[in-house]
C-alpha positions in Angstrom: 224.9 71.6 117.2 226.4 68.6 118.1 227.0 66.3 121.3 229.4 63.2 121.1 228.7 60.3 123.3 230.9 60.3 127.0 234.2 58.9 126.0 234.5 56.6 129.7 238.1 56.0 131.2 237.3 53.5 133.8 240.0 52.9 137.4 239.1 50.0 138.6 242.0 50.0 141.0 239.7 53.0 142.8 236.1 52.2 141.7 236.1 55.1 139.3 235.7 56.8 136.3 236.3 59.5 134.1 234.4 60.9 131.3 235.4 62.9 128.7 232.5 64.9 127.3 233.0 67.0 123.7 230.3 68.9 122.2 229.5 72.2 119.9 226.8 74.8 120.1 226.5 76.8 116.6 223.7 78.9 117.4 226.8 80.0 120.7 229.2 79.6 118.4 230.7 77.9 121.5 232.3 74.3 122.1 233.9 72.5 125.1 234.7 69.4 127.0 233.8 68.7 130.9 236.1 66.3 132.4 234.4 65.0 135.0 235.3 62.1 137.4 233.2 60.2 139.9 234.9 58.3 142.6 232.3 56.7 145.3 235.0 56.1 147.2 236.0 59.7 148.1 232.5 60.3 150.2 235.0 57.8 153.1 237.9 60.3 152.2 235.5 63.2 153.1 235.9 64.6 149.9 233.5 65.3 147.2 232.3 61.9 145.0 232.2 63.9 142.0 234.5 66.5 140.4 235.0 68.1 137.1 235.9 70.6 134.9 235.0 72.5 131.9 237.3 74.0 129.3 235.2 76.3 127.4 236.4 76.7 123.3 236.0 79.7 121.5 233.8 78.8 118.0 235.4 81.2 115.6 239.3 81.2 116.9 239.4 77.6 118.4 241.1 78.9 121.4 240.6 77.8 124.8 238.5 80.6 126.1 237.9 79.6 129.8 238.3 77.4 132.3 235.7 76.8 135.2 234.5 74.8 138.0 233.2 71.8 136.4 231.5 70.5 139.3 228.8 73.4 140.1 228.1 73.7 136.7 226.9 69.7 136.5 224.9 70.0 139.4 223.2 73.1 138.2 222.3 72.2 134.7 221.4 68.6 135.6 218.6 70.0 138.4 217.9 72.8 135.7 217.3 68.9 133.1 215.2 67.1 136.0 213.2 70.5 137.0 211.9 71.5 133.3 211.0 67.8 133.1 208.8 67.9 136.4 207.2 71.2 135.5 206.2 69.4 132.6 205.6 65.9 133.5 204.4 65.8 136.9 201.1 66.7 138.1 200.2 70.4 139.1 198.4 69.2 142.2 201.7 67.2 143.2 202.3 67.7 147.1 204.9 65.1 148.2 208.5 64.9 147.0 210.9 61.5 147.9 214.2 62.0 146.8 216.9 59.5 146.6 220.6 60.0 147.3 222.0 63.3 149.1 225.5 64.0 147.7 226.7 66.9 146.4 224.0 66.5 143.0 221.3 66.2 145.5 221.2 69.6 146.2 220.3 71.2 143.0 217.5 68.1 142.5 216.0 69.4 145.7 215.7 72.8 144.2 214.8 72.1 141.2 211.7 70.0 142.8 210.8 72.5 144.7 211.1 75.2 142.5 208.6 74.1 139.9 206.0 72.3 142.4 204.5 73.6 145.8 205.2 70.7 147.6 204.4 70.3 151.3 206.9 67.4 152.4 210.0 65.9 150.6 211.1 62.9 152.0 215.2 62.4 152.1 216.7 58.9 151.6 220.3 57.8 151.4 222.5 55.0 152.1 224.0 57.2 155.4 221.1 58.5 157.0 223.7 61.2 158.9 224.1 62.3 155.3 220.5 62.9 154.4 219.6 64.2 158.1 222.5 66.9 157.2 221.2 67.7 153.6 217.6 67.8 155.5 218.6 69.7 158.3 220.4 72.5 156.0 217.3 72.7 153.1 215.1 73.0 155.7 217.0 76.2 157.1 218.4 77.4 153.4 215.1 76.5 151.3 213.0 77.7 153.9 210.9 80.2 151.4 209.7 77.3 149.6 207.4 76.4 152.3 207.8 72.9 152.5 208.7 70.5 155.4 212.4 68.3 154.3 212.7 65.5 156.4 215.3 62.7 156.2 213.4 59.3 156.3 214.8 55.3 156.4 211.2 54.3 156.0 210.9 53.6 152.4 207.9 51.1 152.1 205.6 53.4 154.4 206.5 56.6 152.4 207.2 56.3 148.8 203.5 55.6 148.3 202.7 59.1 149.3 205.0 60.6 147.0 204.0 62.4 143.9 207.8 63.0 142.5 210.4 61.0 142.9 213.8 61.8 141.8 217.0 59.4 141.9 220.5 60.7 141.9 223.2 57.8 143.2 225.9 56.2 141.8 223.9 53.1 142.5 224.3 49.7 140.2 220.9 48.2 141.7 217.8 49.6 141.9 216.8 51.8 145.2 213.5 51.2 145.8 210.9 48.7 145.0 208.4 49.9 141.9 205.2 47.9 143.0 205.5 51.3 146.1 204.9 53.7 143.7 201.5 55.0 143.4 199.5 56.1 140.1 200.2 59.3 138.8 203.4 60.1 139.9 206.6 61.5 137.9 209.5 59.6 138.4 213.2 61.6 137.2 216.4 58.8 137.1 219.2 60.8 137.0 221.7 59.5 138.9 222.3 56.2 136.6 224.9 57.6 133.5 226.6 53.9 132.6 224.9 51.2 130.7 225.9 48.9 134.6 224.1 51.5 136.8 220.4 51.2 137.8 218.6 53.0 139.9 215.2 52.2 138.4 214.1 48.4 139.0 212.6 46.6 135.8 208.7 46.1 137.2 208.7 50.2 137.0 210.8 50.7 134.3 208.0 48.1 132.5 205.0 49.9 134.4 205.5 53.7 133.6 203.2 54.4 131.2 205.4 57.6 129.3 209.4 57.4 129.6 211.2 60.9 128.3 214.9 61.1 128.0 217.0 63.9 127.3 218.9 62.6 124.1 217.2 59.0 122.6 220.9 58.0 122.0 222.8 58.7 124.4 220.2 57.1 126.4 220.5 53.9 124.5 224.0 53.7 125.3 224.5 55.1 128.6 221.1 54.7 130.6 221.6 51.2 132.6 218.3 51.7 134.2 216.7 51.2 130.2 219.3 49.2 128.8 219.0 46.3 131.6 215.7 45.7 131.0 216.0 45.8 127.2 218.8 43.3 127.6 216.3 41.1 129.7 214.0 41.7 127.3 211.6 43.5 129.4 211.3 46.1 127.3 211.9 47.4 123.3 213.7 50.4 122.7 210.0 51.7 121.7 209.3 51.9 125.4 210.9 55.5 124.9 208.2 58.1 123.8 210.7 60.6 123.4 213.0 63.5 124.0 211.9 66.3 126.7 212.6 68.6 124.2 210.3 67.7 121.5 207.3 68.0 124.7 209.1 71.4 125.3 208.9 72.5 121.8 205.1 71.1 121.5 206.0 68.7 118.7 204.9 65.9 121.5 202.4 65.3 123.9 204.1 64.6 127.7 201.4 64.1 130.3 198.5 62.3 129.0 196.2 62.4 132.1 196.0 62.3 135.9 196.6 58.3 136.4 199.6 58.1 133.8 203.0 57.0 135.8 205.7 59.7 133.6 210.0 59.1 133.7 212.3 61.2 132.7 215.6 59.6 132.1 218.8 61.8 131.8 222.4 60.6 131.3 223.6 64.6 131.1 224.7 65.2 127.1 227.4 67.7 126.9 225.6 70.5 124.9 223.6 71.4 128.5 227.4 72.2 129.6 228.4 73.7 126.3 225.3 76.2 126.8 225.7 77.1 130.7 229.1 77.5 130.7 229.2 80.0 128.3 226.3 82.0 129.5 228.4 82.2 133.1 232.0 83.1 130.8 230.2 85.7 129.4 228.4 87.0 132.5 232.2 86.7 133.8 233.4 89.0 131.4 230.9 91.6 131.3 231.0 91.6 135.2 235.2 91.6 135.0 235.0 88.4 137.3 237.5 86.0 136.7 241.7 85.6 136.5 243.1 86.0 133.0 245.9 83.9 132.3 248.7 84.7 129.6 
C-alpha cells in the first residue's frame, strides 16, 4: 500500500488550487487519483467551493476501471476520518458539539459527530451566518433521529467553553477561534487545514493539547499548516505528534489518557481513504448494475 504526497497546482489568478492525489491499495488490488479542486471563491458564484473527481485503476490490468463523483466521496470518507477519531478520542460523556465552517464538508462532520456521540446541542459557526442558519435549519429537520438540538450561533467566546468536540473544516489561513476558550477535556478534529499556509488551529492550543493524532505523520508534516506554523515558530517539535489514529485503532497506542487530557486529531486526507471507498462503491456499482459503461 502506498499514498504519495498531494501533488498541489496552485491559480493564483482565482485563489485556487488543484491537487492531484495518487495512491495504491494491494490488499484491493486497487489504485486511483482524486483530482480535486478548491476554489473559495465559487461559494459568491453560488457554486460548490470544492469539486473533484476520482479515476478508479484496476490493480492487475492497469485500466481505468471507473470514474466517479469525486466530491461525495471526499466528504464521506473525511467525516468517516474525523468520526472514528472522536469515537476514540473524545470523551464518552461528551454532550456539546461546536463545529466550525458549514460548506458542502460540513455536512458529513456533522454526522459523523453525531453519529459516534449522543450529543444534546451542536453549535454552528461560519463566516456567513445565513450559511450555518441553513445547514442548522436542514440537520435539525434531516438529522432529527439523533436527538440533538443544531443551532447556528455567532457567539463564539460564550459557547465554545461548553463544548466537548470541536471540529474545524474551512479553507481558513488564520486560526478560527481563540484556544485559551477551550475547556479541559475536550477533543478537538482540524480538518479543514490541507496546505502547509492554512491554519485553523491557533498556536496557544496547538501548544496546550495534551495528545495530537494525525492520520499519516508525513503527510502531516508537509501539508498540516495548523502543525507546521507553530514548528516554524518554534512552538513546537515535530515530537508534539504522538501518532497515527491508526496505530490507537490497531491498539499498538494508547489515545485517551484520562478525563482532563485536551486530544487533536489532525487530518490533511491521504489518498489511500479514497483508493479504499471508491472501490467498495465501484463494486457495490457493479454488483447492483448501477452505473453507465463507456466503450
Amino acid at each position: 500500500m502506498f499514498s504519495l504526497a498531494a501533488d498541489l497546482w496552485r491559480v493564483p489568478g482565482h485563489q485556487g488550487q488543484t491537487l492531484y492525489m495518487p495512491a495504491y491499495v494491494d490488499a484491493l488490488d486497487m489504485g486511483g487519483v482524486k483530482i480535486v479542486s478548491v476554489f473559495p471563491s465559487n461559494i459568491d458564484r453560488g457554486i460548490p467551493s470544492v469539486q473533484a473527481t476520482m479515476v478508479l485503476v484496476d490493480g492487475k490490468t492497469g485500466e481505468v476501471c471507473s470514474i466517479m463523483d469525486g466530491t461525495y466521496l471526499t466528504q464521506l470518507r473525511t467525516g468517516a476520518a474525523q468520526g472514528a477519531a472522536t469515537d476514540i478520542l473524545a470523551r464518552e460523556d461528551s454532550r456539546v458539539g461546536a463545529l466550525f465552517g458549514a460548506g458542502l464538508q460540513a455536512w458529513s462532520q456533522l454526522e459523523a459527530m453525531l453519529t459516534v456521540r449522543r450529543l444534546a446541542t451542536v453549535y454552528v459557526f461560519d463566516r456567513e451566518k445565513k450559511r450555518a442558519t441553513e445547514l442548522a435549519d436542514r440537520a435539525q429537520h434531516e438529522l432529527a433521529g439523533y436527538g440533538a438540538r443544531i443551532v447556528a450561533d455567532s457567539s463564539v467566546d460564550k459557547v465554545l467553553p461548553l463544548a466537548d468536540v470541536i471540529t474545524t473544516v474551512t479553507t481558513s489561513k488564520v486560526p478560527v477561534f481563540d484556544g485559551r476558550l477551550v475547556k479541559e477535556g475536550a477533543h478537538i478534529n482540524g480538518v479543514g487545514s490541507y496546505t502547509p499556509d492554512m491554519q485553523e488551529l491557533d498556536e496557544y492550543l496547538v501548544k496546550r493539547v495534551d495528545r495530537v493524532f494525525v492520520d499519516s505523520r508525513d503527510a502531516a508534516l508537509a501539508e498540516a499548516g495548523d502543525l507546521i506554523i507553530s514548528m516554524k515558530h518554534g512552538t513546537i517539535g515535530s515530537d508534539k505528534i504522538d501518532g497515527e489514529l491508526g496505530e490507537v485503532i490497531s491498539g499498538n497506542m494508547p489515545g485517551r489518557r484520562s478525563k482532563k487530557e485536551i486530544t487533536l486529531f489532525k487530518t490533511v486526507g491521504i489518498a489511500v481513504e479514497d483508493v479504499v471507498v471508491a472501490t467498495a462503491a465501484y463494486r457495490r456499482a457493479m454488483t447492483a448494475g448501477l452505473g453507465v459503461r463507456l466503450q
